[in-house]
N, C-alpha and C positions, 0 to 999 in steps of 0.2 A: 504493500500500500504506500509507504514513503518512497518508493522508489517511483509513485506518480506522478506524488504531491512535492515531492522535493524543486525539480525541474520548474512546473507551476511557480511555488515561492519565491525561485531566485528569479524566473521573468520580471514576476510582478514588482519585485525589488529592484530589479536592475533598469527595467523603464520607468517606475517609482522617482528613480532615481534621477536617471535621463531628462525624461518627458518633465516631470514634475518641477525638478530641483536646476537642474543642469542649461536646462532647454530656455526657460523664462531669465535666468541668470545672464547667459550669454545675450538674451535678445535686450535685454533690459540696458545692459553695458554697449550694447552695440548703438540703440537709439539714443543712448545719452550721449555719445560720442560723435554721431553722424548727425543729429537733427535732435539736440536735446532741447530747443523751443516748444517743437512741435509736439514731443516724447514727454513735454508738463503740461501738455492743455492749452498751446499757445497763446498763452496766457499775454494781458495786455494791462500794462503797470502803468500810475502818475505817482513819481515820486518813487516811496517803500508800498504802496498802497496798491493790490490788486482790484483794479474795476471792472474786468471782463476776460472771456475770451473772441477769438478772434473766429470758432467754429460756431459760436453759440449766440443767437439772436436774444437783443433785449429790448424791451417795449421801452419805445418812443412817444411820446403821443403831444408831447406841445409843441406847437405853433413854429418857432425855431429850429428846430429839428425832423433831419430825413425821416422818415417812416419805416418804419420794415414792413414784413409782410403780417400776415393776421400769423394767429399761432394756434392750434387744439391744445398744446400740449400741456395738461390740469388745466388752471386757469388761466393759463397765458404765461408763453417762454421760462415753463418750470421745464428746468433739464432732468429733473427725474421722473420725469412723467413723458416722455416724449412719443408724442403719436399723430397722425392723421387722421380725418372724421371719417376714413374707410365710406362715403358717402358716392352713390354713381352720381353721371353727368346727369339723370332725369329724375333724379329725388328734391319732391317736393320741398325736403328742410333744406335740401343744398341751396336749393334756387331760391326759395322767398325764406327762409326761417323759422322757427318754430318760438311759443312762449309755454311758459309754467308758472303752477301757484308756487310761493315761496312759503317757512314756515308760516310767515301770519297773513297767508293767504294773500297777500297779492302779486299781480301777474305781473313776472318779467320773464325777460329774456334768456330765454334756454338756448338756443343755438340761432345768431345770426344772420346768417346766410349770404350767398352771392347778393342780392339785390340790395339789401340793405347798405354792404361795403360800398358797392357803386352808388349810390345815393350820399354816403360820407366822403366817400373819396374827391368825388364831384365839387360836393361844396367847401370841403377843405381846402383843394386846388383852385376854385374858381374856374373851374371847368362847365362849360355854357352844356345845359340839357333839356332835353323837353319830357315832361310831369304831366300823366293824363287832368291829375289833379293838383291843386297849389299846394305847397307843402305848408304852407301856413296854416290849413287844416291838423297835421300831424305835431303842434308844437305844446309843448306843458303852459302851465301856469305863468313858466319862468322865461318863453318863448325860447325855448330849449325846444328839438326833434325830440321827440318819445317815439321810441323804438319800437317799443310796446302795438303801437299804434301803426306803426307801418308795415311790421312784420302780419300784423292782420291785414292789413289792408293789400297787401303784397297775396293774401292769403284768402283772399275775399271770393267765393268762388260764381258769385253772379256779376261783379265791377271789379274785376282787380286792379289795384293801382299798376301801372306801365309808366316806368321810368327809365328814360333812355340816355345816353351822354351823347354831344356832339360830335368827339373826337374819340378815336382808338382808345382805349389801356389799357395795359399791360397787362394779361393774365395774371404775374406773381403780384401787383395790384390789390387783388381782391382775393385770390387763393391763398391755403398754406402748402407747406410743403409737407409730403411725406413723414417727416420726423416733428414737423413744427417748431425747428429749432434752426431753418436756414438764416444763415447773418447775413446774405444777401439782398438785393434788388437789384432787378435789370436799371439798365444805362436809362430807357426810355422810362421807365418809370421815376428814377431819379430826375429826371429833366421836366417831367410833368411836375414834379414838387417843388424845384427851384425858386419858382416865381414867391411860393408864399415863405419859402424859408429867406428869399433876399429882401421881401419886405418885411419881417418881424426882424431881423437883424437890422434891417436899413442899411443896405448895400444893393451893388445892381445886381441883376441876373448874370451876365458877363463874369461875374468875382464866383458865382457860388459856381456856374457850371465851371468855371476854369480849375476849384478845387475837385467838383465830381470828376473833369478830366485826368487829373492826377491823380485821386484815388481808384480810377477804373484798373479793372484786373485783364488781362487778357485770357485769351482761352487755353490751358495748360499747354504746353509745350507747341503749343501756336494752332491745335487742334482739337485738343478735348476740352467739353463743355462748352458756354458761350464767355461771351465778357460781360461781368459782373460788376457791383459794388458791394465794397463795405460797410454796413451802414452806421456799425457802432464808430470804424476808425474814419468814415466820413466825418463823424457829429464832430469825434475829437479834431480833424484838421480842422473844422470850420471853428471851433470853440478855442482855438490855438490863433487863427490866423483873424478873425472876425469875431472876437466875447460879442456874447448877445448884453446890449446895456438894458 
């Protein structure tokens, strides 16, 4: 019987050994020597003071600042929760959104959706659109949009709202990505945002694209993927070259 079990043991030991101990050692020494940046997280410092990294998207959302894209991932760009709304092109939630009671019962916003982004996106940009209805309808107390309110109305199934934008945008625009955690945005989507990021800085358009110019990525080794931006090391060139006062 040991002479079957013996053979068994020392495998298990010796790739234990290998595979386990050996194998992560070498790789680990090897990345910190060839590309130890990238081999910590590429990680992105001010000062002693870590504020990000450079794979992982962070919600932006004032006025001075590029946009990312939307994010599923928990409640928005949680790196431990990283996912996609796994939703097809012809689902109802994808395309107008869906609402929920909350615990003390009232109704918000459960899942978003395409129409709604383009509808924000729109008026953040000042992007010209046409609205079967005014959206002056859709505004709170505070003359704030209620989401609430569009997402049904988007959802309306004998008048639904039909809201359209002038001009092109960009898919990653209003989608997320796969993981939820892309740090990028296309060139054209950056360029769509320009305008309100040089007016809340008070600069021209000319200054903020010449920075998006510089921050552009090109396609890895001049073929894989497309050209990109950074959005977090965007904010930082512009907050470096342009403080918002």
């Amino acid at each position: 019987m040991w002479g079957q079990i013996l053979p068994g043991l020392r495998i298990k030991i010796f790739m234990t050994i290998v595979l386990g101990i050996a194998y992560p050692l070498v790789m680990t020494a090897i990345a910190q020597a060839v590309f130890p940046h990238q081999a910590n997280g590429s990680l992105i410092t001010q000062g002693n003071k870590v504020i990000g990294s450079e794979i992982i998207a962070q919600g932006f959302n004032q006025p001075e600042y590029f946009h990312p894209r939307a994010s599923g991932a928990g409640s928005g760009y949680d790196a431990t929760s990283s996912a996609g709304p796994n939703l097809g092109p012809t689902s109802a939630k994808l395309l107008h959104g869906t609402t929920k009671k909350d615990d003390k019962g009232n109704e918000v916003v459960d899942f978003d959706g395409l129409s709604l982004r383009v509808v924000h996106y729109c008026l953040d940009n000042d992007i010209a659109y046409e609205s079967s209805l005014p959206l002056d309808r859709f505004k709170d107390a505070k003359g704030d949009l209620d989401d609430v309110k569009l997402i049904k109305a988007f959802n309306d199934d004998k008048a639904p709202l039909v809201f359209k934008p002038r001009a092109p945008i960009p898919a990653d625009a209003i989608t997320t990505s796969a993981s939820g955690l892309d740090p990028h945005i296309s060139p054209a989507n950056a360029q769509l945002q320009a305008a309100r990021v040089a007016r809340t800085r008070g600069i021209s358009v000319d200054q903020v694209n010449q920075v998006v110019a510089r921050s552009t990525e090109r396609p890895s080794l001049g073929l894989l993927g497309e050209s990109r931006v950074n959005v977090l090391k965007l904010n930082l060139a512009l907050d470096q070259q342009f403080p918002h006062k």
